[in-house]
Structure formats: structure tokens, C-alpha cells
MARBA-3410 file (N, C-alpha, C, O; in Angstrom, 1 decimal):
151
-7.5,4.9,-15.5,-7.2,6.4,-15.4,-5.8,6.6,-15.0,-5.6,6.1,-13.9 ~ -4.9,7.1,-15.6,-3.8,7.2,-15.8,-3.6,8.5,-14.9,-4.4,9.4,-15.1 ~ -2.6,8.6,-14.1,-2.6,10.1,-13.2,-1.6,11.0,-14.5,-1.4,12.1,-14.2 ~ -1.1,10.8,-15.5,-0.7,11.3,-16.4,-1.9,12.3,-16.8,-1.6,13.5,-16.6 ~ -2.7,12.2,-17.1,-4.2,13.1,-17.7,-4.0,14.1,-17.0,-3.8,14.3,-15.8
-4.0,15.0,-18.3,-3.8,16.8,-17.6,-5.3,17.5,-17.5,-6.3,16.9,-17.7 ~ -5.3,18.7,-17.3,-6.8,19.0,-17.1,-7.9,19.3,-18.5,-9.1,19.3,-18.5 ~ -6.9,19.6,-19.5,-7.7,19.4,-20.8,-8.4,18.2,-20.8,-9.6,18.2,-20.9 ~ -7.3,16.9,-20.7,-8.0,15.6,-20.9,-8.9,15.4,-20.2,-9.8,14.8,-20.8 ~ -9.4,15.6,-18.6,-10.1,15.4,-17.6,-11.8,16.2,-18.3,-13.0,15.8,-18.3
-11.2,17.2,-18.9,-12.1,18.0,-19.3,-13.5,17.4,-20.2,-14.7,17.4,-20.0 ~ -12.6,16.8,-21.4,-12.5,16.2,-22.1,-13.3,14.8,-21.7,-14.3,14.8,-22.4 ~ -13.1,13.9,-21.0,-13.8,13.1,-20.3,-14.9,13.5,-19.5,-15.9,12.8,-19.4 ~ -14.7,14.5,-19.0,-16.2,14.8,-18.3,-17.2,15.2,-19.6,-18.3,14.8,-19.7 ~ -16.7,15.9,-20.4,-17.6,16.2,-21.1,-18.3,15.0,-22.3,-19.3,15.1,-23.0
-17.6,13.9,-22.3,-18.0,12.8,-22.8,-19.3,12.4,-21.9,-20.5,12.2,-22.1 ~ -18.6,12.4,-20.8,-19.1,11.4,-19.7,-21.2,12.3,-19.4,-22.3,11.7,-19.2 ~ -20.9,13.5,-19.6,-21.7,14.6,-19.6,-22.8,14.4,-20.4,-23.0,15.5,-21.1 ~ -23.4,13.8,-20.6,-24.1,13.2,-22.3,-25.4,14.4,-22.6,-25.7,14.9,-23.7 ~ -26.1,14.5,-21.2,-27.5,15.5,-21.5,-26.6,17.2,-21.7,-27.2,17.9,-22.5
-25.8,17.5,-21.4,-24.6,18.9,-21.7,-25.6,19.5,-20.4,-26.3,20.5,-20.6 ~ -25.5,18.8,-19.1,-25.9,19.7,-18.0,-24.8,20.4,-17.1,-24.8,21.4,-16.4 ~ -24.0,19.6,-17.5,-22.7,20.2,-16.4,-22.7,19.6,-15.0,-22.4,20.2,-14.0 ~ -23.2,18.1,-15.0,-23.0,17.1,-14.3,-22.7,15.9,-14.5,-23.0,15.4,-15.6 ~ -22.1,15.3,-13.7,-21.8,14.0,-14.2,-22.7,13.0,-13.3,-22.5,13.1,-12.1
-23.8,11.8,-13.9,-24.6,11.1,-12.8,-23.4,10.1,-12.3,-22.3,9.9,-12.9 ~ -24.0,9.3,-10.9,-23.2,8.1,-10.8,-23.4,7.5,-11.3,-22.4,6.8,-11.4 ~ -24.6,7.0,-12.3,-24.6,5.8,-13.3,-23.4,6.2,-14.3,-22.6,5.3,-14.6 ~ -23.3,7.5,-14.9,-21.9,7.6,-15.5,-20.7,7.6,-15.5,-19.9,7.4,-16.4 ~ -20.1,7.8,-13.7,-19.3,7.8,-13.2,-19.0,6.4,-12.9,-17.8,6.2,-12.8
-19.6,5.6,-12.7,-19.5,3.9,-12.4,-19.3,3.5,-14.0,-18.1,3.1,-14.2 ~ -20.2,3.7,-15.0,-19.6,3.7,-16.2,-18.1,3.4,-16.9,-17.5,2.6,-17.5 ~ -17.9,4.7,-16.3,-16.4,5.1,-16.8,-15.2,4.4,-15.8,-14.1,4.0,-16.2 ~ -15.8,4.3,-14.2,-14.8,3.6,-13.3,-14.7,1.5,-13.8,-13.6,0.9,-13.7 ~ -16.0,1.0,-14.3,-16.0,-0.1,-15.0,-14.9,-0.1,-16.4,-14.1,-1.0,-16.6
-14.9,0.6,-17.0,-14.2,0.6,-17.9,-12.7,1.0,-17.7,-12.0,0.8,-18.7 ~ -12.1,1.5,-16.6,-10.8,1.5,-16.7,-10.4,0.8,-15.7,-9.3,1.2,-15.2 ~ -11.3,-0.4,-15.0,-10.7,-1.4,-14.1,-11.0,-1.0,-12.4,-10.2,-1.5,-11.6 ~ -11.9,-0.4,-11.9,-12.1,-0.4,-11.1,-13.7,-0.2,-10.7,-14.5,0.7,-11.1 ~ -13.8,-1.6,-9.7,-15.1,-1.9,-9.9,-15.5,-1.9,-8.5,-15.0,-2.4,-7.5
-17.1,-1.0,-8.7,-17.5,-0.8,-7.2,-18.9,-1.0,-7.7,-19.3,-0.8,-8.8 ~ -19.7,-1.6,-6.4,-21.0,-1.5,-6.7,-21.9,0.1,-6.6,-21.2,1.1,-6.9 ~ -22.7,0.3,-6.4,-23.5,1.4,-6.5,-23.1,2.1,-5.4,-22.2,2.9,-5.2 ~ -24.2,1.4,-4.3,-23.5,1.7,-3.1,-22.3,2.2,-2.5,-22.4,3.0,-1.6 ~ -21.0,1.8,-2.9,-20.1,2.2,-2.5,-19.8,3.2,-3.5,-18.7,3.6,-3.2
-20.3,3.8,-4.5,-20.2,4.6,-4.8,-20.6,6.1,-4.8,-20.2,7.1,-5.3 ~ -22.1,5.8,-3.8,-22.9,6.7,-3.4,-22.3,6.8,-2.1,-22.4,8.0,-1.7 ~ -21.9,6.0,-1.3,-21.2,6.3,-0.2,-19.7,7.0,-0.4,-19.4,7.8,0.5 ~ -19.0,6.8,-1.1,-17.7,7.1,-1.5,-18.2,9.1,-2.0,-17.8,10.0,-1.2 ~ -19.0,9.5,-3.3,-19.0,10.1,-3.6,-19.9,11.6,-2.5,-19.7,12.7,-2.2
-20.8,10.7,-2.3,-22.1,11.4,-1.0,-23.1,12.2,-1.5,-23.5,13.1,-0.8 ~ -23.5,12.0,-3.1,-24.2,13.1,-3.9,-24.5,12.5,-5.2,-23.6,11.8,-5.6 ~ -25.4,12.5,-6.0,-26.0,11.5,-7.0,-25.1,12.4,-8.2,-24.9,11.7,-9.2 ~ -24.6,13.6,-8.2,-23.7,13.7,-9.5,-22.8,14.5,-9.1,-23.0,14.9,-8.0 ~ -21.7,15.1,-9.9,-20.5,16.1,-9.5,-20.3,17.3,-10.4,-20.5,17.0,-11.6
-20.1,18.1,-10.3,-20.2,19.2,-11.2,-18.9,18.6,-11.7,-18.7,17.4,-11.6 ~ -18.0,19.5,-12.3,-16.2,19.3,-13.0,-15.5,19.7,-12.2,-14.3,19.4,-12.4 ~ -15.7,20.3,-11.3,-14.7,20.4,-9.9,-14.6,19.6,-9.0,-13.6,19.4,-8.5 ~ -15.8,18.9,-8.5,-16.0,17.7,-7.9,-15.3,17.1,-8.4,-14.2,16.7,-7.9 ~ -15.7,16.6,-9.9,-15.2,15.5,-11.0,-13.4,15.6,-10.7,-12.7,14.6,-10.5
-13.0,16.7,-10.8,-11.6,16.6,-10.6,-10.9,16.1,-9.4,-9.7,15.5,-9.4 ~ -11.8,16.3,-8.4,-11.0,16.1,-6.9,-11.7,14.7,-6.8,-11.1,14.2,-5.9 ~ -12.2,14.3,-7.1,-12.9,12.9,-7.4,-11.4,12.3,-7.9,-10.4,12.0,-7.2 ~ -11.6,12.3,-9.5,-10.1,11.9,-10.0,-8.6,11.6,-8.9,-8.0,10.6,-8.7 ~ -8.5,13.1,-8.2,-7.5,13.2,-7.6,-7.3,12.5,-6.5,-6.3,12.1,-6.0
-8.6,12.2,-6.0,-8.7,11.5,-4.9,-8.0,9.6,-5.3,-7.2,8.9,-4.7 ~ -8.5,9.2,-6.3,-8.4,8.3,-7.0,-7.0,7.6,-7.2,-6.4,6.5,-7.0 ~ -6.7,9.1,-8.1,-4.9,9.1,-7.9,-4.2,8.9,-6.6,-3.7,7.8,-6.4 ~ -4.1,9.5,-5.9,-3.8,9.6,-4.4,-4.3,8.6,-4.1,-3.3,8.0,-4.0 ~ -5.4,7.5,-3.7,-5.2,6.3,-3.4,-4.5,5.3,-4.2,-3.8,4.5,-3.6
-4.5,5.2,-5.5,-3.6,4.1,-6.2,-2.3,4.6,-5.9,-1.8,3.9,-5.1 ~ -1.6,5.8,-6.2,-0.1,6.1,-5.5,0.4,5.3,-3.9,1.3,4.6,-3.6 ~ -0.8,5.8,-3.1,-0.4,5.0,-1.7,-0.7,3.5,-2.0,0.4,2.9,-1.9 ~ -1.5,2.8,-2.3,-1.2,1.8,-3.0,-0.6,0.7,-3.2,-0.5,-0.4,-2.7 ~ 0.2,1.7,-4.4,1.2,1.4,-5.2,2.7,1.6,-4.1,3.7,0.8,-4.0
2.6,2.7,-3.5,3.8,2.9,-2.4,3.9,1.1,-1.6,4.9,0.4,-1.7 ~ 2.7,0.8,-0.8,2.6,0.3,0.1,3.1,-1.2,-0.1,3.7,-2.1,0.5 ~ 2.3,-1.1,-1.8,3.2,-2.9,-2.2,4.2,-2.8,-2.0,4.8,-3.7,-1.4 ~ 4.9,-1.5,-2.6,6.8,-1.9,-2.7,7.5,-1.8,-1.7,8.6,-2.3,-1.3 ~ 6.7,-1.1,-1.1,7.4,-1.4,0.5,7.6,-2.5,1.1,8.6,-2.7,1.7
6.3,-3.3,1.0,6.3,-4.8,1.0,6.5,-5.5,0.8,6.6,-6.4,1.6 ~ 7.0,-5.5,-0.8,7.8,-5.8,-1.6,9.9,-6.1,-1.0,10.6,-7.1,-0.8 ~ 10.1,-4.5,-0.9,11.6,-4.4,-0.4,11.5,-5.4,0.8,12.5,-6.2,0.9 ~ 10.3,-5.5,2.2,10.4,-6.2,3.1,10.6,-7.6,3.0,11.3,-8.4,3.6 ~ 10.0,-7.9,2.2,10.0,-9.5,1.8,11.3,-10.3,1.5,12.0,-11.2,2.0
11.4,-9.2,0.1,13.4,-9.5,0.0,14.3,-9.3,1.2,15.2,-10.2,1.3 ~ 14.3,-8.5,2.2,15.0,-8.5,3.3,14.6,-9.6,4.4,15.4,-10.1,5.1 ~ 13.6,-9.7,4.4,12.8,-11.0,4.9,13.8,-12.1,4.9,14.3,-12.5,6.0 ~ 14.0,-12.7,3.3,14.5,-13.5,2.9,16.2,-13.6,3.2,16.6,-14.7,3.7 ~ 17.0,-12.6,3.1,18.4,-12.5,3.6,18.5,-13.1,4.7,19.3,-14.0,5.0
17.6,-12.7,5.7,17.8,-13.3,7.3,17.1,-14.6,7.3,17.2,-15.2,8.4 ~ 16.4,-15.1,6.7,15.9,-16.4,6.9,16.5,-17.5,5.9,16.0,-18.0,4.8 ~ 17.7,-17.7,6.6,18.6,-18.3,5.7,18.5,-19.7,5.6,19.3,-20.3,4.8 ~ 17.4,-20.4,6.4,17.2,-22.0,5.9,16.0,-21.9,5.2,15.2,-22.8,5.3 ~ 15.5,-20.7,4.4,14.2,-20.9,3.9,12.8,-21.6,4.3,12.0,-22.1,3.5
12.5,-21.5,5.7,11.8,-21.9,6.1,10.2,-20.8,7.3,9.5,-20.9,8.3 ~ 10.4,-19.8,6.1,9.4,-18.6,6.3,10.1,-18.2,8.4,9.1,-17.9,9.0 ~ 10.7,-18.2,8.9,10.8,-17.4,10.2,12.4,-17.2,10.3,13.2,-17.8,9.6 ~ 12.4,-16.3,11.3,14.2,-16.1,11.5,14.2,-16.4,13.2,13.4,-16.2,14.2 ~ 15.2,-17.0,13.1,15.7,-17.5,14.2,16.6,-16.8,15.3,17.6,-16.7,14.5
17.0,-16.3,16.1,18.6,-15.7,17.2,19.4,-15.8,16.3,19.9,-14.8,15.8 ~ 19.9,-17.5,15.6,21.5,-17.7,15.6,21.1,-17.0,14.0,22.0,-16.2,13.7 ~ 20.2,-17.0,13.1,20.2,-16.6,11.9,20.0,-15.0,12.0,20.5,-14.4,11.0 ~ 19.6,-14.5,12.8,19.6,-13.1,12.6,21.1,-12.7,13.0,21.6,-11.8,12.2 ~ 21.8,-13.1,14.0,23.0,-13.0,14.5,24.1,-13.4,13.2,25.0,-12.7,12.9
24.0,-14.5,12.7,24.9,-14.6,11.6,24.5,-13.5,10.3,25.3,-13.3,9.4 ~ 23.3,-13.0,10.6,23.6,-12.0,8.8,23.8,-10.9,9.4,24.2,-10.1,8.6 ~ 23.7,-10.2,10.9,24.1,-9.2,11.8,25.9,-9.3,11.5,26.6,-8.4,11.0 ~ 26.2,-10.5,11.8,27.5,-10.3,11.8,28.3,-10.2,10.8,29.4,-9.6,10.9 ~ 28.1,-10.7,10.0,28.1,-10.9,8.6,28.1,-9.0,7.6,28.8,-8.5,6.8
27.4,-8.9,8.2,26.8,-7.2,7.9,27.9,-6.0,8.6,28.0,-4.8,8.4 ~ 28.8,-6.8,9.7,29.5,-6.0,10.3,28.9,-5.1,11.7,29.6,-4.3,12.5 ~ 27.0,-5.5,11.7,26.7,-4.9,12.2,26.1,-5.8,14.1,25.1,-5.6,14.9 ~ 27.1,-6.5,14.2,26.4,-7.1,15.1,28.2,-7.4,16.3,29.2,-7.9,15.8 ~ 28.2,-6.9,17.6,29.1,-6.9,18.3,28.5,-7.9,19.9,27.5,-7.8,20.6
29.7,-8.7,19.7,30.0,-9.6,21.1,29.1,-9.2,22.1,28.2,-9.7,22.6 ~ 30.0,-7.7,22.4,30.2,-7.4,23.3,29.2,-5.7,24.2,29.3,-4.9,25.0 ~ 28.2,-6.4,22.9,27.0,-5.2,22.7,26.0,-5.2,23.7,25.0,-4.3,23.8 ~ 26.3,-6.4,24.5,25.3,-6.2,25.6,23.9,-6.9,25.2,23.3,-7.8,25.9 ~ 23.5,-6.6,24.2,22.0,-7.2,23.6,22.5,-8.6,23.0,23.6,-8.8,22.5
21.5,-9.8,23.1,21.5,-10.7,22.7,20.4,-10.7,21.4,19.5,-9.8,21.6 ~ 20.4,-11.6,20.1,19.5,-11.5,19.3,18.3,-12.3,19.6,17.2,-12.2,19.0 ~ 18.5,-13.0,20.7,16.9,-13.8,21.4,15.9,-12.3,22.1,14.7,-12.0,22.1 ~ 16.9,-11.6,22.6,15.8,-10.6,23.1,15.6,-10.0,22.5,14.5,-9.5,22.6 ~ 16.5,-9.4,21.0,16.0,-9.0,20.2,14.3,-9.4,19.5,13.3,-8.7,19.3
14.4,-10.3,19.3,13.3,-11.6,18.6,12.7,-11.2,19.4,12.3,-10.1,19.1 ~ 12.4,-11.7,20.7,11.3,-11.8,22.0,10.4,-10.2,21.8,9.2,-10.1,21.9 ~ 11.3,-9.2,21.4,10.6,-7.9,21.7,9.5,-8.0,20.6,8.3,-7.7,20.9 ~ 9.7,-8.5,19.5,8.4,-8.0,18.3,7.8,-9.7,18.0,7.1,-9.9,16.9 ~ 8.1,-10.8,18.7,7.5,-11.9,18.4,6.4,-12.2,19.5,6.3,-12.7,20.6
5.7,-11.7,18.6,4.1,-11.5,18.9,3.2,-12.7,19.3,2.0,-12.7,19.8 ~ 3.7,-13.5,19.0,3.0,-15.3,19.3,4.0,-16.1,20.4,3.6,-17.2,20.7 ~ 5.4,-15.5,21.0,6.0,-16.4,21.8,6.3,-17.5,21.3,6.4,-18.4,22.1 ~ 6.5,-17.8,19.9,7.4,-19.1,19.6,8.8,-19.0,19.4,9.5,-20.0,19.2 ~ 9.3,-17.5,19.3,11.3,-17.5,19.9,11.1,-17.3,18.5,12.2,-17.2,18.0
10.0,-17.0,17.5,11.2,-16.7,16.1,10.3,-15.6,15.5,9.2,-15.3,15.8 ~ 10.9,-15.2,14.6,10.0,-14.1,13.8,9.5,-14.7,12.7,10.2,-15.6,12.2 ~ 8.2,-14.4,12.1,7.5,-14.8,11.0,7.5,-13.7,10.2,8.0,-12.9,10.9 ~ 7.1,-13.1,9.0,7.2,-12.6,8.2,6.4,-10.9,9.0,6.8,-9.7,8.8 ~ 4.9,-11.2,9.9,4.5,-10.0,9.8,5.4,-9.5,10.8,5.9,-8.3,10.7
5.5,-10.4,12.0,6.3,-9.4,13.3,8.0,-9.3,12.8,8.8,-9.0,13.6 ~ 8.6,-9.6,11.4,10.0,-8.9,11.0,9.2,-7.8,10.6,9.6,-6.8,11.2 ~ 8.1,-7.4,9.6,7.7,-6.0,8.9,7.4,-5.2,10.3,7.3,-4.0,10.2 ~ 7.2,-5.8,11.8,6.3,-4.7,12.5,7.7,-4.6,12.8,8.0,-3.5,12.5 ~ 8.9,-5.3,13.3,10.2,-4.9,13.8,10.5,-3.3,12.8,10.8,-2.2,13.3
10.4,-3.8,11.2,11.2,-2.7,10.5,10.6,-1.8,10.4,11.2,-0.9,10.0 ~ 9.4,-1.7,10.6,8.2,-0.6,10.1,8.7,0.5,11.9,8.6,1.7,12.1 ~ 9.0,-0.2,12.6,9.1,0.5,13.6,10.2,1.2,14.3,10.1,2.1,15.1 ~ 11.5,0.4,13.6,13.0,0.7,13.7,13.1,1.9,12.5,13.6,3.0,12.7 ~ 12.5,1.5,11.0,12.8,3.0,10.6,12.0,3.9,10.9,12.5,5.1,10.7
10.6,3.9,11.3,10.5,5.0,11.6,10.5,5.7,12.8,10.5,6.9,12.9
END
């Protein structure tokens, strides 16, 4: 399901999906149609998800919408993960999945953004978001450092 579909098309699908022309759609049809465009749930989680054995076309829509609005966040959440990873990788300059004081300090300084005389050292830096006490950062406590510095 494409968040492109305007509300003719939606329409248009319900009314496929609609087969007795009651102006409901059952969950057996609705699982149906979710099997067929790649998203697969058992029964259960469908009757739990939806909370009603069928949906009128207004349901059916905010259903849809709902749908959209989880794949978008999603979709947000990989690439965020995504950009982290690559930044990940700049500071862990022996490729050995963690960053170290002197490695975060050489691409700090490198960046222009790292001073002598700044008072903070990059070990206490590390110490604050290294969650296991082994002195270096691993991949998730750099994302909780940045998830937390930008926002």
C-alpha cells in the first residue's frame, strides 16, 4: 500500500475488498489484502490491532492512515540509523566497531572542533554515555550520546 493512493483509490479498494456490497470490510478481507501487499500478521494481531471483526470506509481509511504513519516513522527511524552509523564510522578510525578518547579527540580536532584548553577531556567525555565501563564507546552508547546531544 503505497501512501500515494488518494481517496478515490482507497475507495476503490474498499469496495473490491467489500465483496457481499454491505459496506463493511471483514478481517478475513482485510488480512487478505494486508498479505498481498507485504505485510503479514496473524489473525490475532489483527483483531487486536483493529478491536472490531470489520470497518465501515471511514474506519477503513484511518486504518490505512494509521498504516502509513507507522511505515513513515519506520522508514524515518532506519535513516536516522542509517546517518548514525556513517558517523559512527568517521570516529572509529581503526575500524574496530568502538571509539576510543584519543580517536574521538583526533576527529574533534581535526573538525576544528575540539580545544586544549576546553577544560573537558574526551575520556570523560566517553565515561558519561559508556554504559558498560570499558573506557570506549560501542555503537549503541555513540547513538544514545547523539540521540541526546541533538535533542
Amino acid at each position: 500500500m503505497s501512501s500515494s493512493l488518494n481517496s478515490n483509490d482507497l475507495s476503490r479498494i474498499f469496495a473490491k475488498l467489500d465483496r457481499n456490497g454491505d459496506g463493511l470490510v471483514s478481517l478475513a478481507e482485510l488480512d487478505w489484502l494486508l498479505e498481498r501487499v507485504g505485510v503479514h500478521t496473524t489473525m490475532e494481531e489483527l483483531e487486536s490491532l483493529v478491536q472490531k471483526p470489520c470497518l465501515d470506509f471511514d474506519e477503513f481509511l484511518f486504518f490505512y492512515e494509521s498504516l502509513c504513519d507507522s511505515k513513515k516513522n519506520e522508514d524515518e527511524e532506519k535513516g536516522e540509523e542509517s546517518d548514525l552509523a556513517e558517523a559512527f564510522k568517521v570516529f572509529d578510525l581503526n575500524n574496530d566497531g568502538f571509539i576510543s578518547s584519543d580517536e574521538l579527540q583526533s576527529v574533534l580536532s581535526r573538525l576544528g572542533l575540539w580545544e586544549e584548553k576546553g577544560g573537558r577531556d574526551c575520556q570523560t567525555m566517553i565515561c558519561a554515555f559508556d554504559t558498560n565501563s570499558d573506557g570506549l564507546l560501542d555503537f549503541e552508547e555513540f547513538k544514545c550520546m547523539m540521540l541526546l546531544t541533538i535533542s
